[in-house]
N, C-alpha and C positions, 0 to 999 in steps of 0.2 A: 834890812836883815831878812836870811829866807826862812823860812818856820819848819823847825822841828818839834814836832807835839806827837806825846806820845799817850797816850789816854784821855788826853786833854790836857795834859803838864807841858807845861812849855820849856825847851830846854835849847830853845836856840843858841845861846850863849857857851853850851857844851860843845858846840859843835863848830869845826871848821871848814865858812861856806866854800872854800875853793877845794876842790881833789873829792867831791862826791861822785860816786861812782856808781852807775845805772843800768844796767846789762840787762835787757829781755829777752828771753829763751821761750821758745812757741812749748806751748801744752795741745799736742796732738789726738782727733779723735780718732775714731776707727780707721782702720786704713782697707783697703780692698786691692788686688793682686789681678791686672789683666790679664788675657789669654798668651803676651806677650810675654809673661813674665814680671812684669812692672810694676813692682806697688807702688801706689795713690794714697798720699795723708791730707788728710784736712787740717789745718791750723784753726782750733776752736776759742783762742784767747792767748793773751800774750802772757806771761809770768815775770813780775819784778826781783831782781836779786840786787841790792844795794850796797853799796858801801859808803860808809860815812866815818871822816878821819876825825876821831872827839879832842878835842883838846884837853891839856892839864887836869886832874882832877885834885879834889880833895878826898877825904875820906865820908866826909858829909855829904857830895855831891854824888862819889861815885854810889853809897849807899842809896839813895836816893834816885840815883837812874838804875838802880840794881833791881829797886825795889818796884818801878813800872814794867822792866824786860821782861822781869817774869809772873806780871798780872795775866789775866786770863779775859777774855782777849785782847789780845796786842791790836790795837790801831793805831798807826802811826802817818802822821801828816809832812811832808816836807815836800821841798824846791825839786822838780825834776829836770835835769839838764838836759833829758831827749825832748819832751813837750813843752818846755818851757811857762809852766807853771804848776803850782801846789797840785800833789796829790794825796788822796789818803785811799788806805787798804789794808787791811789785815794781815800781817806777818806773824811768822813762826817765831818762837823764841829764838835768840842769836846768841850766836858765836862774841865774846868782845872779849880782844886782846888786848893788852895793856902791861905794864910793872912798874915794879914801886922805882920812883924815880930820886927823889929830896926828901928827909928829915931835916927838918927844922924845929927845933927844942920836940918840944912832944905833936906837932902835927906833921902830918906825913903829906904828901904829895904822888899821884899817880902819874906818869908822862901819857902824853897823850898816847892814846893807842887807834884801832878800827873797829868798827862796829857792820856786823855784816847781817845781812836782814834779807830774809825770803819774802815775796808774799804767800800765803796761803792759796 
């Protein structure tokens, strides 16, 4: 199983390891303009943006992953499908879609929704 830990809470079970999603977008420094006309960027570091499709929740589970998104600060560790293994780094608080899916007597059910995560 691949690791989703998000403050040190382990929530792998939340999460569906196939359809994560890994996008790095360069975070540029200064740039400089030759006699040309030409601006010149440096790439000073690469920036993680994520998505992770969560599975089922309950109302217990989602309160509880509700309750790490918005600690201060976010680290969070999981499976990278461009390096091919575990990283951790500090994200922004996310974006997470989801809606009420099943009533069953008095517990509810969330359908899975995505979980979208910057790094910092």
């Amino acid at each position: 199983m691949y690791p989703f830990v998000i403050n040190g809470k382990d929530f792998s079970k939340l999460v569906n390891k196939y359809g994560v999603v890994e996008r790095l977008e360069p975070v540029l420094g200064g740039s400089i303009q030759d006699l040309d006309g030409i601006t010149h960027s440096k790439v000073i570091r690469w920036r993680r943006n994520v998505t992770f499709p969560i599975n089922p929740l309950t109302d217990a589970q989602a309160a509880e992953l509700h309750a790490e998104l918005t600690a201060d600060p976010l680290v969070v560790t999981y499976f990278s499908p461009n390096s091919n293994e575990s990283v951790s780094c500090r994200m922004q608080p996310p974006t997470l879609e989801h809606e009420l899916g099943l009533v069953n007597g008095n517990k509810r059910h969330w359908l899975g929704g995505t979980l979208n995560l910057a790094e910092v």
